[in-house]
C-alpha positions in Angstrom: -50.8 32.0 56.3 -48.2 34.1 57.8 -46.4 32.9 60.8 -47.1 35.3 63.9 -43.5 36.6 65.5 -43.7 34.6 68.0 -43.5 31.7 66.6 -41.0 31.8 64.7 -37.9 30.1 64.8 -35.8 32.3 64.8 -37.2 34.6 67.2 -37.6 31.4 69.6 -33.5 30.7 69.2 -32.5 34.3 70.1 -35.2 34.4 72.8 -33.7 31.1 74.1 -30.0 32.2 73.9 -30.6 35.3 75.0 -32.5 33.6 78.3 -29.6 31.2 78.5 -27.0 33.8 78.4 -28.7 35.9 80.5 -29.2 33.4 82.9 -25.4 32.4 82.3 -23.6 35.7 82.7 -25.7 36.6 85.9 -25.0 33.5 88.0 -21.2 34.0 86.9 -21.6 37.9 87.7 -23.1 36.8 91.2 -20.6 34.2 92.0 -18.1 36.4 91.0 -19.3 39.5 93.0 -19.4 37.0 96.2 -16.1 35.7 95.5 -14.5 39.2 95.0 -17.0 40.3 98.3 -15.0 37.1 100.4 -11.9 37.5 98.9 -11.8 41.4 100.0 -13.0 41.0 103.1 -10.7 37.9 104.4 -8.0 40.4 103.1 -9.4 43.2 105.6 -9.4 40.4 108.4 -6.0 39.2 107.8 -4.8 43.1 107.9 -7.0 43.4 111.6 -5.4 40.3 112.9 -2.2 41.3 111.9 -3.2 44.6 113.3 -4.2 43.1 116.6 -1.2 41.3 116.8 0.8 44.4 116.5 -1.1 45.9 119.0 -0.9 43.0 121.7 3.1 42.6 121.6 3.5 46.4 121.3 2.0 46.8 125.0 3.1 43.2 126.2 6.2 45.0 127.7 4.4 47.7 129.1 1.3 45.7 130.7 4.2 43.5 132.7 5.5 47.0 134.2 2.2 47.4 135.0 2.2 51.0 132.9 -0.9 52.2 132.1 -0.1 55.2 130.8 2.3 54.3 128.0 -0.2 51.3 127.3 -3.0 54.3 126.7 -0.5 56.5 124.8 0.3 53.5 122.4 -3.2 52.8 122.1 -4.5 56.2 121.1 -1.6 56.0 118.4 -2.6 53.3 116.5 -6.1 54.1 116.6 -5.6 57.4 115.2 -5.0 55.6 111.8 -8.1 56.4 109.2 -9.1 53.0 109.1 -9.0 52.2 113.1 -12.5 52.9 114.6 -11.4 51.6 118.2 -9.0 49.4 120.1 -10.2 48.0 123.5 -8.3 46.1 126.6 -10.5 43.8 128.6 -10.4 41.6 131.3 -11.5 38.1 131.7 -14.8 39.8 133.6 -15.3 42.1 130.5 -15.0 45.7 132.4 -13.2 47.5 129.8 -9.3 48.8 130.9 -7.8 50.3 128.4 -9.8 52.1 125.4 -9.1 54.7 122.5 -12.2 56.3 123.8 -11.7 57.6 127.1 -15.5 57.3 127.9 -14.9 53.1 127.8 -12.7 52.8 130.1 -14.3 51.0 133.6 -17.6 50.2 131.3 -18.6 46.8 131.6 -19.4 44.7 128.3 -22.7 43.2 127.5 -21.3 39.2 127.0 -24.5 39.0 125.1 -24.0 41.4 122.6 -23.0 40.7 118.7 -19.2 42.0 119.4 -18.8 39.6 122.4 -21.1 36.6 121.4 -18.3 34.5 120.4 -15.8 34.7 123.7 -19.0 34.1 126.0 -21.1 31.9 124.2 -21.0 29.4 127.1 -21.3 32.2 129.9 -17.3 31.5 130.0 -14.5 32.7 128.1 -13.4 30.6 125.2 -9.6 29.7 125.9 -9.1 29.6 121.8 -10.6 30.6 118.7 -10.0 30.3 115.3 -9.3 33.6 113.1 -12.8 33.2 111.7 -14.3 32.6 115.0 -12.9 35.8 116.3 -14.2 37.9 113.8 -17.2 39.2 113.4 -18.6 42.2 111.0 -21.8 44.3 112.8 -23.4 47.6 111.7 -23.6 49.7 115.3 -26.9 51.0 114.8 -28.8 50.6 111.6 -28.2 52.9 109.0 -24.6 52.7 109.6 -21.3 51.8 107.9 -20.5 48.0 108.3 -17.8 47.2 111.2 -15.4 44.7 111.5 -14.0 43.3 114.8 -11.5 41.2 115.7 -10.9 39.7 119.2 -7.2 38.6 120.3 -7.1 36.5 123.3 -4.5 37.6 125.9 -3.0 34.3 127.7 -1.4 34.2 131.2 2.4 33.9 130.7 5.0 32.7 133.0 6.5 36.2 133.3 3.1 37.3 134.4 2.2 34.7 137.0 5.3 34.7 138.4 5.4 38.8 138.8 5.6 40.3 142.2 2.9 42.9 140.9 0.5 40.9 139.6 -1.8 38.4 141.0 -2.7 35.9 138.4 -2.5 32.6 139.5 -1.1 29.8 137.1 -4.1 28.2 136.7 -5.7 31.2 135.1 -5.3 30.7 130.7 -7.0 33.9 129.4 -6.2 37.8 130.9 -8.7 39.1 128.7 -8.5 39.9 125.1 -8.1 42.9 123.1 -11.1 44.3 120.8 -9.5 46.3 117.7 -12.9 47.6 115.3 -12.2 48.9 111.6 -14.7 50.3 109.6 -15.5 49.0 106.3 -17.2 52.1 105.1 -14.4 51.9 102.3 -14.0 47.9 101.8 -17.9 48.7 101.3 -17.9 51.5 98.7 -15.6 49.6 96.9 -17.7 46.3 97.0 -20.6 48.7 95.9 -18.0 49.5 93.0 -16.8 46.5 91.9 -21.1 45.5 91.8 -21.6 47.9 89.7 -18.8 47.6 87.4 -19.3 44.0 87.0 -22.9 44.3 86.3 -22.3 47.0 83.5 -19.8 44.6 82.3 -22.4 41.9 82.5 -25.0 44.1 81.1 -23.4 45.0 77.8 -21.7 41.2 77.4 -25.7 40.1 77.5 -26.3 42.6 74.7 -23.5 42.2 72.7 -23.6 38.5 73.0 -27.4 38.7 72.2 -27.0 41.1 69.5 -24.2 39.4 67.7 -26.0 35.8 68.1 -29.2 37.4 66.8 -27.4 38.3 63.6 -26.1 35.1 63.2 -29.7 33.3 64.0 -31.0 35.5 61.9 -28.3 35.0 58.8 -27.6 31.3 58.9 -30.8 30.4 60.4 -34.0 32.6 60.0 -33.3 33.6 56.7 -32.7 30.4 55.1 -35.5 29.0 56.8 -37.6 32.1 56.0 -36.3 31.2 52.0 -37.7 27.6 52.2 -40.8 28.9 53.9 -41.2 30.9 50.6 -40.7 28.4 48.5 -42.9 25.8 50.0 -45.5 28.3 49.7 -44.5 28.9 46.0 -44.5 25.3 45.2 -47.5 25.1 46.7 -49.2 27.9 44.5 -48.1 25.7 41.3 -44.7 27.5 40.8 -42.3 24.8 40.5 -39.5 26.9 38.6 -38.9 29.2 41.7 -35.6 28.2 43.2 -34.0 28.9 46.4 -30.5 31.0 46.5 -27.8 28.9 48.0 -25.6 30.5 49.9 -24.6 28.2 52.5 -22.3 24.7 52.7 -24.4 23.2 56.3 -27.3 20.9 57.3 -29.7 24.4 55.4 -27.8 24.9 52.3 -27.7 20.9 51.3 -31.6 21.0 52.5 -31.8 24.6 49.9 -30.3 22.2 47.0 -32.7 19.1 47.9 -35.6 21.0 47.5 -34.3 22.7 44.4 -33.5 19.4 42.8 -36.7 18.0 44.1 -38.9 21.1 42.5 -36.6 20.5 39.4 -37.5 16.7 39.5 -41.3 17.6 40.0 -41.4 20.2 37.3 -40.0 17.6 34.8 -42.8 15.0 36.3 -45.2 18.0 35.9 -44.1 18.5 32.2 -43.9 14.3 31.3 -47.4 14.0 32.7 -48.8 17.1 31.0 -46.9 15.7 28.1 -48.4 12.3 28.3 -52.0 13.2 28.9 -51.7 15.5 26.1 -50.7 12.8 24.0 -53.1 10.5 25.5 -55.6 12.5 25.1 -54.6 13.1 21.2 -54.3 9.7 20.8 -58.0 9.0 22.2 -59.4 12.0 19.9 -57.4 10.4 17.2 -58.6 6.7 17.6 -62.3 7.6 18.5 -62.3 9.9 15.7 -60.5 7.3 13.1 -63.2 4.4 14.4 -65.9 6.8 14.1 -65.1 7.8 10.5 -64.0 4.5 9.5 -67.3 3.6 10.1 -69.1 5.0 7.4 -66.3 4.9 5.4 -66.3 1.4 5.4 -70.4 2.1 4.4 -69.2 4.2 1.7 -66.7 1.9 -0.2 -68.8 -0.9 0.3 -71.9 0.5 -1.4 -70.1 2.2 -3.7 -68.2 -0.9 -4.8 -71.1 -2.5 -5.4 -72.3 0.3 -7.2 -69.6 0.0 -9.3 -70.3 -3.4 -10.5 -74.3 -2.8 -11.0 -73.0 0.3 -13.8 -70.5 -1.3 -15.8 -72.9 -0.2 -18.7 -72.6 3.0 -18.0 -69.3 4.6 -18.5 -69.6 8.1 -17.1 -71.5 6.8 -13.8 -68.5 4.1 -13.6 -65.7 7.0 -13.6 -67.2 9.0 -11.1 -67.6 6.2 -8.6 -64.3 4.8 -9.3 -63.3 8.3 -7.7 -65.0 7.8 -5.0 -64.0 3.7 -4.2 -60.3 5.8 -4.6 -60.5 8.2 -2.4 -62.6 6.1 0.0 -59.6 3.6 0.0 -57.3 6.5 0.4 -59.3 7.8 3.3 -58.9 4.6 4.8 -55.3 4.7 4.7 -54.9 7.7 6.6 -57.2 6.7 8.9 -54.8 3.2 9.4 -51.7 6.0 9.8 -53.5 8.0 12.2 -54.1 4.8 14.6 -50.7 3.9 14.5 -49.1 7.5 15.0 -52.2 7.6 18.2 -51.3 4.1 19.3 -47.4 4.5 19.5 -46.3 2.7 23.3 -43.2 1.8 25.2 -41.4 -1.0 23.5 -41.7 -4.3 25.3 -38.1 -5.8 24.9 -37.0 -9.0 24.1 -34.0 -10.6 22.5 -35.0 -10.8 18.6 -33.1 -12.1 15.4 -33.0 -8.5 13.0 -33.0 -10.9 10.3 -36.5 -12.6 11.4 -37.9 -9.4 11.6 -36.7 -8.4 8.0 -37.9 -11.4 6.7 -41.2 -11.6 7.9 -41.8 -7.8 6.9 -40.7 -8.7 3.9 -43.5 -11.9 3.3 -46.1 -9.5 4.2 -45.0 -6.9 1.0 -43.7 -10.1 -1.0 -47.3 -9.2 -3.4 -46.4 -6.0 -3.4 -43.1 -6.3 -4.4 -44.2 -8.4 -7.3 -47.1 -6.4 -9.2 -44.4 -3.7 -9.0 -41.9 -5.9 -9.9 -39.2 -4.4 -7.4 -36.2 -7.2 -6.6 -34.9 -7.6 -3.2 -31.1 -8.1 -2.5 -30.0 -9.0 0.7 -26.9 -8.6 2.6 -26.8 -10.0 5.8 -24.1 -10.3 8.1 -24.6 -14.0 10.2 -22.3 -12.7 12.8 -25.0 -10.2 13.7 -26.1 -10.9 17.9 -29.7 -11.3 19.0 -30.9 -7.6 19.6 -33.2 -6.1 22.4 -36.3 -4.5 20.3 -40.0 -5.0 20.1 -40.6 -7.3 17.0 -44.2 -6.3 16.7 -42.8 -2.4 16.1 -39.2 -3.2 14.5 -41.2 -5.2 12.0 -43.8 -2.3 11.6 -40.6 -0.3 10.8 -39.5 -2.8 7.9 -43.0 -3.3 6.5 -43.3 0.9 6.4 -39.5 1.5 4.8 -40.1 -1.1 2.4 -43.4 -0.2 1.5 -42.1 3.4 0.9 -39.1 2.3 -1.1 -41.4 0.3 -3.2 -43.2 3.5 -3.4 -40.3 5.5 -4.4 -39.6 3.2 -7.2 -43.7 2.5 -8.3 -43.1 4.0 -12.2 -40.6 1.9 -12.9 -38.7 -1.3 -11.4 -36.1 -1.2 -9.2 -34.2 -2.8 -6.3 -34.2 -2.6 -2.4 -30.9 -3.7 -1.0 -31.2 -4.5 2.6 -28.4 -4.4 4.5 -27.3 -5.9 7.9 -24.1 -5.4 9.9 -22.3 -4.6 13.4 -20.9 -1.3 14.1 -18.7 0.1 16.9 -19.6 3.5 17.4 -18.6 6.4 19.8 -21.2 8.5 21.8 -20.4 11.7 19.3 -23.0 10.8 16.4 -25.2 8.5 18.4 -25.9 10.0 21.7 -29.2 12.9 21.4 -30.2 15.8 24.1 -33.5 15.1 25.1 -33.9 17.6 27.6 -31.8 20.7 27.9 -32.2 23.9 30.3 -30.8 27.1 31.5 -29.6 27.9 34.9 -32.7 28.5 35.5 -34.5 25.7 34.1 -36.2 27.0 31.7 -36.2 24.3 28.5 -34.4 25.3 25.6 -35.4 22.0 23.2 -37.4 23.9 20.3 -39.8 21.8 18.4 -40.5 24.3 15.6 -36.9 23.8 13.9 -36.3 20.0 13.6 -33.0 18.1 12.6 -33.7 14.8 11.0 -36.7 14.8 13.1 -35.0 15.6 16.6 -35.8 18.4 18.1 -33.1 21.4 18.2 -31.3 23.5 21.0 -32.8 27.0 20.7 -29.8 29.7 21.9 -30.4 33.3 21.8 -26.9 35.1 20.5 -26.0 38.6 21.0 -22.9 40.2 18.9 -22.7 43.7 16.9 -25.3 45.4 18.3 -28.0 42.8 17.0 -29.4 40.1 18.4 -31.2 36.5 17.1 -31.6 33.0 17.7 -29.3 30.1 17.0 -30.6 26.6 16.3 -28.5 23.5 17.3 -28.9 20.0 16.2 -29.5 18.1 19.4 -27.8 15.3 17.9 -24.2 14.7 20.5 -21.2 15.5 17.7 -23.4 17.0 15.3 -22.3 20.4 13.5 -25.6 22.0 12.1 -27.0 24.6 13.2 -29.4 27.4 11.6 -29.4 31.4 12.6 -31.5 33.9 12.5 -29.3 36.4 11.3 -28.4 37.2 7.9 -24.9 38.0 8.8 -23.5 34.6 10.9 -21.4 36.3 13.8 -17.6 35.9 13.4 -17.6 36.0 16.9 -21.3 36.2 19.6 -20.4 38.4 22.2 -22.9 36.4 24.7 -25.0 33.0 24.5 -28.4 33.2 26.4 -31.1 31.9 26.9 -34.1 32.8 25.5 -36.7 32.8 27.8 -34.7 34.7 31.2 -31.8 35.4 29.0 -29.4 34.3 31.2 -25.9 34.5 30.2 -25.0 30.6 29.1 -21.2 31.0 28.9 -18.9 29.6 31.1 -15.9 32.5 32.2 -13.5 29.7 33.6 -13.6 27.8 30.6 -11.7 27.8 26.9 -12.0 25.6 23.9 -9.2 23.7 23.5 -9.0 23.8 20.0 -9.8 27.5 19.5 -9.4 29.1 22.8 -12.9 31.1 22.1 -15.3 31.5 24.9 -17.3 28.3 25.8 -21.2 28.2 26.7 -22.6 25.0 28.6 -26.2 23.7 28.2 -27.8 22.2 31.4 -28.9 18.0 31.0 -31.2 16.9 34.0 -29.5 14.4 35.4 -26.5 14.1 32.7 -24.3 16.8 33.7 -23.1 19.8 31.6 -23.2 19.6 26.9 -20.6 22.6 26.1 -20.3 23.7 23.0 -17.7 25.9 21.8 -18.8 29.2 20.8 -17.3 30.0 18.0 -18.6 30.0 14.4 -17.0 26.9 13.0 -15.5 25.7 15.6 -17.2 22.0 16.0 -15.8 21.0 19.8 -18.2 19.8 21.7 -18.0 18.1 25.3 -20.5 16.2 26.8 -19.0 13.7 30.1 -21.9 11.7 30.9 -21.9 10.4 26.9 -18.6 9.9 27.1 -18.4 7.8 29.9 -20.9 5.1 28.1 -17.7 5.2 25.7 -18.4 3.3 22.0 -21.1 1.0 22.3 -21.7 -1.7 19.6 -24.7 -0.9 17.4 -26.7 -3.2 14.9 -27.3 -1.0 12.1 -30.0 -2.0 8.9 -29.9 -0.3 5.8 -32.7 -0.1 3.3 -31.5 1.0 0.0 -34.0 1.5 -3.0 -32.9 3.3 -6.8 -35.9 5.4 -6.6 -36.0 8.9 -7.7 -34.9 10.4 -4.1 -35.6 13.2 -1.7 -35.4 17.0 -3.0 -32.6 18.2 -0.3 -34.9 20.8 0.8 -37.1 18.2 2.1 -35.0 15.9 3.5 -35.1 17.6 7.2 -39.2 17.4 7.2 -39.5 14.1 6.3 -40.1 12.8 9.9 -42.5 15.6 11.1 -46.2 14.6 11.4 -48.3 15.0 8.4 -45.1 15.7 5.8 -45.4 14.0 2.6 -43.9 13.8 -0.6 -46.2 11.9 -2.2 -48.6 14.3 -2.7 -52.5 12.7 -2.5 -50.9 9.4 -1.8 -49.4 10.4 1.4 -50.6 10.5 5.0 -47.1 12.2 6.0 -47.5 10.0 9.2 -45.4 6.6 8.2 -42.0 7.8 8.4 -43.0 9.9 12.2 -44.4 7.0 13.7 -40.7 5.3 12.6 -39.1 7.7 14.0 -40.6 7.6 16.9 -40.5 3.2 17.7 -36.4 3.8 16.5 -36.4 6.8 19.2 -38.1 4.6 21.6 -35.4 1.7 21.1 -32.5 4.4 21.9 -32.0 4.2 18.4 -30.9 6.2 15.4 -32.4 6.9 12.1 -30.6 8.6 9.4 -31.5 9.2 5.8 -29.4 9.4 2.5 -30.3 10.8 -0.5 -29.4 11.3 -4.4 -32.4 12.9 -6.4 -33.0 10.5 -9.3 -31.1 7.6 -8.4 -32.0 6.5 -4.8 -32.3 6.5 -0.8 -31.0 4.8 1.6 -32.2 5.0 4.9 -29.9 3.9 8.2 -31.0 2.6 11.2 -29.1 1.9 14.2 -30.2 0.0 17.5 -27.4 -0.7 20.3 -26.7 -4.1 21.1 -27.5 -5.3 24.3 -29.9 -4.2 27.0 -30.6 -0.7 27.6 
């Protein structure tokens, strides 16, 4: 079900940045519009005070002659500056003496008003003030410009006691003060300014900041999470080859390549278990249906064995159910084959003596062996260590090899040489591919075309305008390989895959040995196979074999001088069901061989010379695996 905007995570981040910075950027516009507000406005005060100052020792010389009119003269003049809004002179009572405005002049002050609240807060004048305390900002009437006043006391001095024209006594601190008002009409447009700037400013920084953090939500958040919403959903519609583009290196991308290894590791579990029922399941159709026809069969030989013996008068009768205890015995036989090929398991591993095994496979055929007079040689080597192998099936693997060299050898007599010794082999020959994909893991293990019963790499190659498929032996160091084409290319101008085809060669890398282009071949769990990708060229590389290094094998031989294996058959002879013994056959002996060795990490190998013998090669690795 689709998430609804609002709940998504990405939408949630940006909302919560954008808040956050929205929130952020306007307390710091704010602050800073109160500092800049403060900051101007102590600059105005310091200008009034210094004003006021100006002012007060300007007429100090003239107030001690006791001359008004240069005091009002000097007065007018500095308030005539733009700026200047009025400059008052008043006594300690607070009638008004001098004034820029003529009407002032005799006025008393109301003591209670705004502009006078600080000097006469007590109903007496305040001897000193701070610069703060003496200035005040009013609006006149409302509706008006802002005004800023400044009061500067004027303290008795000895020159003004002591004057005959005066008559301030000694006692007497404070004159009066002098009342200079500026307007602020201008400090206040530009505050209004500066407001405005600073929120445009703070304005477009939310969006940009906003904008540019949604992108980046959006890009290295949203969207990958968006791409494993997606895939969950996918996976969870039964699609476990869909795979999430990485394109990240964080917390996201690492999570991206988890779940694409984990899909990858449950598509492999998918396949093994479809695999395995399958084969379950085949093997309980294949034993219920061998017990239920070994039933009557065992009905029909029986009956017609004794049959047999009631008849012996009469010939014709006897021939015809000598056919039918034959074929019922054959019939049998198959039925035996198809139990072990259904009842194949995992190998329960113990330390076992190979020559135990040999020779206890070999009492069980010893009658055998006899009627068909077939001599057994034996060449063990003593030095040979215990190895880890299932005796039950290693000694199901004598008894069948034997039997079948026996076989090989049933018109005339013969020998079986069996063989024991230790081998020190390197991965290249030893090693198979069980499980091979594409980038995008799509298998490329073909089970149609078969190398000595593994299973091959199917490749499609393009070169020349024409396209086919080429067929590699899964077998590590191995150099045969089938085509499709009629004409082998000298030189494929791309490797593929042949499901997606996906290009399977590798730009950054060269064959050593050739210098052609190199294609690699993806193993679950074992790294990269590369194979060089030119006809005849043989290098292949493969790390994660290499690194086992050479490994000590135990290798059995079974050699009979039978009359061989036509070549053409000799890379059918493990599939299910291939036979050539014609009637005599089940064609399921040699598979199920193939299949206990496979088990045991093993090797089989077969070699052949029509009309004078096999030999077939096993190999098991010493030690536990």
């Amino acid at each position: 079900m689709a998430v609804k905007l609002r709940n998504k995570l990405g939408i949630r981040l940006i909302l919560m940045v954008g808040v956050t910075t929205v929130v952020s950027i306007g307390a710091l516009s704010y602050l800073t519009v109160q500092f800049l507000r403060k900051s101007l406005e102590a600059e105005v005060e310091r200008h009034a005070n210094q004003l006021s100052e100006t002012v007060k020792y300007g007429t100090r010389y003239d107030m001690l002659l006791n001359q008004p009119d240069r005091i009002h003269e000097l007065i007018n003049n500095m308030a005539s500056q733009p700026s200047i809004s009025r400059i008052r002179v008043l006594n300690k009572s607070g009638e008004v003496m001098y004034s820029s405005k003529e009407g002032d002049v005799g006025q008393m002050v109301d003591k209670a008003a705004e502009a006078c609240y600080a000097c006469h807060a007590a109903n007496q004048p305040l001897e000193r003030l701070s610069i703060e305390e003496r200035t005040r900002i009013f609006k006149p009437d409302k509706g008006d410009s802002r005004i800023l006043g400044i009061i500067n006391p004027i303290y008795n001095e000895r020159t003004c006691y002591e004057a005959s024209c005066h008559e301030h006594v000694q006692a007497q601190t404070v004159l009066g003060v002098l009342d200079v008002t500026m307007s602020l009409q201008e400090v206040d447009f530009e505050i209004q300014k500066m407001e405005l700037n600073i929120t445009i400013f703070a304005v477009v920084a939310i969006v940009l900041i906003s904008v540019v953090i949604g992108w980046f939500v959006r890009r290295w958040v949203d969207r990958p999470v968006s791409n494993l919403l997606n895939a969950t959903q996918e996976v969870a519609s039964g699609n476990l080859s869909f795979t999430i583009p990485i394109e990240q290196r964080d917390e996201l991308g690492q999570l991206a390549r988890s779940f694409n290894n984990m899909t990858s590791k449950l598509a492999e579990a998918r396949m093994q278990l479809f695999q395995s029922d399958k084969m379950a399941s085949l093997g309980r159709l294949a034993a219920g249906v061998a017990h239920e026809i070994n039933n009557p069969l065992t009905g029909v030989l029986t009956y017609s064995s004794y049959l047999l013996k009631r008849c012996s008068h009469q010939p014709e009768m006897q021939n015809d159910l000598k056919v039918i205890v034959r074929e019922t015995l054959r019939s049998r036989e198959i039925v035996k084959s198809l139990l072990d090929f259904a009842r194949q398991s995992v190998p329960k591993r113990n330390p076992a003596d190979i020559h135990d095994i040999i020779n206890r496979s070999l009492a069980v055929v010893e009658n055998q062996l006899n009627v068909n007079h077939v001599q057994v040689v034996k060449n063990f080597n003593g030095a040979l260590p215990p190895v880890h192998v299932d005796s039950n099936q290693m000694q199901q693997v004598m008894i069948n090899l034997i039997v079948n060299a026996c076989d090989a050898m049933a018109a005339k007599s013969g020998t079986i040489t069996i063989s024991t010794d230790l081998k020190s082999l390197s991965p290249q020959g030893m090693m198979v591919v069980k499980k091979a994909e594409c980038p995008k893991r799509h298998s490329l293990l073909d089970n149609e075309v078969r190398f000595g019963g593994r299973s091959s790499i199917k490749l499609k190659i393009r070169g020349r305008g024409e396209s086919g498929f080429l067929y590699l032996d899964a077998l590590y160091g191995s150099h045969e390989c089938r085509s499709t084409l009629h004409d082998p290319l000298e030189k494929p101008d791309d490797v593929a895959c042949p499901q997606c085809g996906t290009s399977l060669i590798d730009r950054a890398a060269r064959c050593p040995e050739c210098g052609s282009n190199v294609f690699s071949v993806t193993i679950p769990g074992r790294g990269l196979f590369q194979v060089c990708a030119k006809p005849g060229c043989h290098w292949q590389k493969w790390d994660a074999a290499e690194e086992e290094g050479v490994r000590e094998y135990a290798e059995i031989r079974v050699s009979d001088t039978g009359s061989g294996i036509p070549k053409d058959q000799v890379d059918h002879i493990f599939e299910p069901f291939f036979t050539t013994k014609g009637q005599k056959g089940t064609g399921l002996g040699l598979a199920v061989i193939w299949g206990i060795v496979d088990n045991h990490s093993g090797k089989i190998s077969v070699e052949t010379n029509p009309g004078k013998g096999t030999t077939f090669s096993i190999q098991l690795p010493v030690g536990k695996n």
